[in-house]
MARGUVEX-561697 format. One line per field, with one value per atom (N, C-alpha, C): x negated, y, z negated. Coordinates in nm, 2 decimals, always signed. Each point is the difference from the previous one (the first is absolute). Example, Ala and Ser with C-alpha at 12.3 -4.5 7.8 and 13.67 -1.06 7.14 Angstrom:
BEGIN
x	-1.32 +0.09 -0.09 +0.04 -0.09 +0.08 $
y	-0.57 +0.12 +0.12 +0.11 +0.11 +0.11 $
z	-0.78 +0.00 +0.00 +0.07 +0.00 -0.08 $
//
This chain:
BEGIN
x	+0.83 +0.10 -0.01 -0.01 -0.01 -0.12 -0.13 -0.15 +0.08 +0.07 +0.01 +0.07 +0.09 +0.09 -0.07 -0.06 -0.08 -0.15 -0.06 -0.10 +0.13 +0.08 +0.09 +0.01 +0.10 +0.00 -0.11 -0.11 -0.13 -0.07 +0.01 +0.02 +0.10 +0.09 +0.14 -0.02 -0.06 -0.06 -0.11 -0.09 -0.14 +0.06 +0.03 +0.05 +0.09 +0.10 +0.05 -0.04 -0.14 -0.09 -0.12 +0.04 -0.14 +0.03 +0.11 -0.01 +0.02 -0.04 +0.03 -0.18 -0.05 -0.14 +0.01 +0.02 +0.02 +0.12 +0.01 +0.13 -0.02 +0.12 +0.05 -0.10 -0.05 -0.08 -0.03 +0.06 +0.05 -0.17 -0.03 -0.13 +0.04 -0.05 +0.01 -0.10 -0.04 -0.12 -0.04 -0.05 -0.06 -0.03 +0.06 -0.05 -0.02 -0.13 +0.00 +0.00 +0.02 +0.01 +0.18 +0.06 +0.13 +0.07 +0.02 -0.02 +0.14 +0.10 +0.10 +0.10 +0.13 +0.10 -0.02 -0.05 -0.04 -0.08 -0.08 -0.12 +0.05 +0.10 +0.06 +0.06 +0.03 +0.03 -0.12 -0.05 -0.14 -0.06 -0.02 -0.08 +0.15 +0.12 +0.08 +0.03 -0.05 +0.04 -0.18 -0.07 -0.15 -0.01 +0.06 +0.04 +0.08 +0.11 +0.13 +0.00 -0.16 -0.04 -0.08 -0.06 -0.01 +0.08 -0.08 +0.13 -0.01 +0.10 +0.00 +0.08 -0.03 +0.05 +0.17 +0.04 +0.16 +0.09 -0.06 -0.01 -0.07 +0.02 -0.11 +0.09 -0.04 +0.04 -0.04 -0.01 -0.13 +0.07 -0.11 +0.03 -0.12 +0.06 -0.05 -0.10 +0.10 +0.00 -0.10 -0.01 -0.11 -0.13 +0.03 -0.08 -0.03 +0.09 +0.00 +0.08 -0.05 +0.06 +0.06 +0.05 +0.07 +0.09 -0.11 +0.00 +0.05 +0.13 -0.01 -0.05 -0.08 -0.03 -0.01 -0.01 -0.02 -0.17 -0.02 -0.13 -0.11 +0.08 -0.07 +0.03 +0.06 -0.04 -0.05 -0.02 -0.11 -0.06 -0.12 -0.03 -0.02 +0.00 -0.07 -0.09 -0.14 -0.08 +0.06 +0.10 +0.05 +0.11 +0.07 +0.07 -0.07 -0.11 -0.10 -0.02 -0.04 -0.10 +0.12 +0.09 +0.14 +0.02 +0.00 -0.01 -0.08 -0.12 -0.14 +0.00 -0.01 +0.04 +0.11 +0.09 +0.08 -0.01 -0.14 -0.03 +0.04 +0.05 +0.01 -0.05 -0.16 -0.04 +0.08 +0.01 +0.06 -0.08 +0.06 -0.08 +0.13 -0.06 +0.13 -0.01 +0.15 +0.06 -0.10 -0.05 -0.02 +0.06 +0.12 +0.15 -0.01 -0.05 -0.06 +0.14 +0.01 +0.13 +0.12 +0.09 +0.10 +0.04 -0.01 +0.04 +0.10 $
y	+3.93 -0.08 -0.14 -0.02 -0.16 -0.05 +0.05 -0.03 -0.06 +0.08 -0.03 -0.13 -0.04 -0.07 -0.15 +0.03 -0.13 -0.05 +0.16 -0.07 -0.11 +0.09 -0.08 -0.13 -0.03 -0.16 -0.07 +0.06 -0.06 -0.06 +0.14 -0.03 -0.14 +0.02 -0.08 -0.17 -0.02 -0.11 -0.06 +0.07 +0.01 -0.08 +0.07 -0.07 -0.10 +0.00 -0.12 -0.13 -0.04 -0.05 -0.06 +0.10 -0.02 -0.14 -0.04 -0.13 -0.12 +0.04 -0.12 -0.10 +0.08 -0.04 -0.07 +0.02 -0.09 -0.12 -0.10 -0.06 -0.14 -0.08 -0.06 -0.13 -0.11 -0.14 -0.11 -0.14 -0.07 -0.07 -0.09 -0.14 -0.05 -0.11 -0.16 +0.00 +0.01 -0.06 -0.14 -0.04 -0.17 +0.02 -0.03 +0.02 -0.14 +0.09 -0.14 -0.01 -0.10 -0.02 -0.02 -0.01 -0.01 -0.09 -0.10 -0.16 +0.00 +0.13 -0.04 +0.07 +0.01 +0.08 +0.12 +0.07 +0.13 +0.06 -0.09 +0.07 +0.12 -0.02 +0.08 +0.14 -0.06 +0.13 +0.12 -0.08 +0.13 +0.05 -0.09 +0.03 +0.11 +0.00 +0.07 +0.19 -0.03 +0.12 +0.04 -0.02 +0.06 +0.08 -0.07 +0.04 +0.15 -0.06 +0.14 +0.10 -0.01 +0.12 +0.14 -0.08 +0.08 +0.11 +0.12 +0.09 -0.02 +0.00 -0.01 -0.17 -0.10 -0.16 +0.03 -0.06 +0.02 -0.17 -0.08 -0.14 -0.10 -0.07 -0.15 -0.14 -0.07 -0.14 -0.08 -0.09 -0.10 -0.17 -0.04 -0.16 -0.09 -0.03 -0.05 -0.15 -0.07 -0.12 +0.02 +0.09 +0.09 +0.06 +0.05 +0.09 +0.09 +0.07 +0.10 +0.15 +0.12 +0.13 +0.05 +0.02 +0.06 +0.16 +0.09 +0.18 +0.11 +0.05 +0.12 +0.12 +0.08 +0.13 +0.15 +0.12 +0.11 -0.04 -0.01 +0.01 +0.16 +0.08 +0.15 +0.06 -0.14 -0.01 -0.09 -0.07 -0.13 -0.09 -0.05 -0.10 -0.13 -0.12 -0.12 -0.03 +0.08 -0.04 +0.02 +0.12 -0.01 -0.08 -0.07 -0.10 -0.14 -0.04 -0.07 +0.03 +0.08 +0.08 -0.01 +0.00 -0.02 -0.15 -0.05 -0.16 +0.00 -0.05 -0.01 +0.03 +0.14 +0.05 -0.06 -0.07 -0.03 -0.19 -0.02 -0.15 -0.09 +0.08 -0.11 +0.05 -0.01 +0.06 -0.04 +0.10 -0.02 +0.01 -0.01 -0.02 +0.08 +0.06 +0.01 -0.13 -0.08 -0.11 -0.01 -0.11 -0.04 +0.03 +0.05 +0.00 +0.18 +0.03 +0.17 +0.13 +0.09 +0.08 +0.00 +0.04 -0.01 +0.11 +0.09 +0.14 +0.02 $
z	+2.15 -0.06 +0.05 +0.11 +0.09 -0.10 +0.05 -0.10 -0.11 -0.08 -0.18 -0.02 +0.08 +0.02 +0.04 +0.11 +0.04 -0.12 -0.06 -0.11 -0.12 -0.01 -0.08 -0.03 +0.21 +0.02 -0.02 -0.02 +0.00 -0.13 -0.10 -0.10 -0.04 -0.04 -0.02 +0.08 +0.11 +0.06 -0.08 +0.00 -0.09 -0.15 -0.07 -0.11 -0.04 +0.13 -0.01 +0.06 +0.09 -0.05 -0.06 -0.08 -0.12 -0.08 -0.01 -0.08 +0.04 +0.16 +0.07 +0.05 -0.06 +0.01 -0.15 -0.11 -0.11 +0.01 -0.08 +0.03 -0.12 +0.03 -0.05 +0.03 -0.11 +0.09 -0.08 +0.05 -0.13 +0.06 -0.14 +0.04 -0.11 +0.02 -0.06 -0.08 -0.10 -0.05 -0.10 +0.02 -0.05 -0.16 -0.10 -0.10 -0.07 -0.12 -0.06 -0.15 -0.03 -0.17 -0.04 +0.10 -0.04 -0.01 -0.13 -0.02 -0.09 -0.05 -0.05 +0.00 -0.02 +0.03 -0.04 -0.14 -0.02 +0.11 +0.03 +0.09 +0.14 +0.05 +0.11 -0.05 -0.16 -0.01 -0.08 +0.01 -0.08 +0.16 +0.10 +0.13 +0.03 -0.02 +0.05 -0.03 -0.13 -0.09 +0.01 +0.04 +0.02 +0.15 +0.11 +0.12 -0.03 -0.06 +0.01 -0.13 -0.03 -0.08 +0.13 +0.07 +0.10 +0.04 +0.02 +0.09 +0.11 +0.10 +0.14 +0.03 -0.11 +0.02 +0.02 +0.11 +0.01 -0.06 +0.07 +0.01 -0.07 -0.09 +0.00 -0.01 +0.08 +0.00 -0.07 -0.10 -0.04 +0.04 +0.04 +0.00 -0.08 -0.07 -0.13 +0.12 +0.06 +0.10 +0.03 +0.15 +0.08 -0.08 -0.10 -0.07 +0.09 -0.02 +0.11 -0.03 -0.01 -0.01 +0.14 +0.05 +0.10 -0.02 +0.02 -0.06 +0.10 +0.03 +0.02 -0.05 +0.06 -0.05 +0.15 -0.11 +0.08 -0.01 +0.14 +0.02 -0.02 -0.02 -0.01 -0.18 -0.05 -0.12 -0.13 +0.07 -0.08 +0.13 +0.00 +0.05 +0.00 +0.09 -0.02 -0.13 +0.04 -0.12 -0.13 -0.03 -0.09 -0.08 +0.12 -0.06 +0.01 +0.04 -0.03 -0.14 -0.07 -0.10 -0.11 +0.02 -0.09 -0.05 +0.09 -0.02 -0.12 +0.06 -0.01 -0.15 -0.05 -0.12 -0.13 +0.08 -0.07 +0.01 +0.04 -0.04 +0.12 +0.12 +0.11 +0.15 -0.02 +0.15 +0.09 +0.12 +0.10 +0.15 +0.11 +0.11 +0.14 +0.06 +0.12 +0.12 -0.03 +0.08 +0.13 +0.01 +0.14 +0.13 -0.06 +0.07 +0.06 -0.07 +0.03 -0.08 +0.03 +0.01 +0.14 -0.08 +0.11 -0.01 +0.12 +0.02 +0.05 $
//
């Protein structure tokens, strides 16, 4: 009975960090081609077609996307590849991510 009880807590530990190795992680990325008011919103709605994107910021000013996402469900390259696709390569900020 003790054994079953302790595989249990173990279990039950076990799985309740499983999702803590995946997580939440914004970056900045440098975009380019974005020269008028429309433009932030096409780079916006290309981002948050993504699954996993929580967040986008755009600064038309900066030219700049600033992206929350679940990192254990889209990636960088992919929201690079999003841009890019939709006519405004992008690049990750000099500035790096902020975790």
């Amino acid at each position: 009975m003790k054994h079953g009880v302790i595989v249990l807590v173990f279990m039950v530990g076990l799985l309740s960090t499983a999702g803590a190795w995946a997580g939440e992680k914004t970056v900045t990325l440098e975009v380019e081609n974005m020269t008028c008011a429309l433009c932030p919103v096409t780079v916006r709605k290309a981002l948050e077609a993504l699954d996993g994107v929580q967040k986008v910021e755009i600064s038309l000013a900066n030219k700049t996307a600033r992206v929350t996402f679940e990192d254990e469900k889209t990636t960088l390259s992919a929201l690079t590849a999003a841009t890019t696709h939709a006519g405004y390569p992008s690049r990750l900020s000099r500035e790096k991510a902020h975790e």
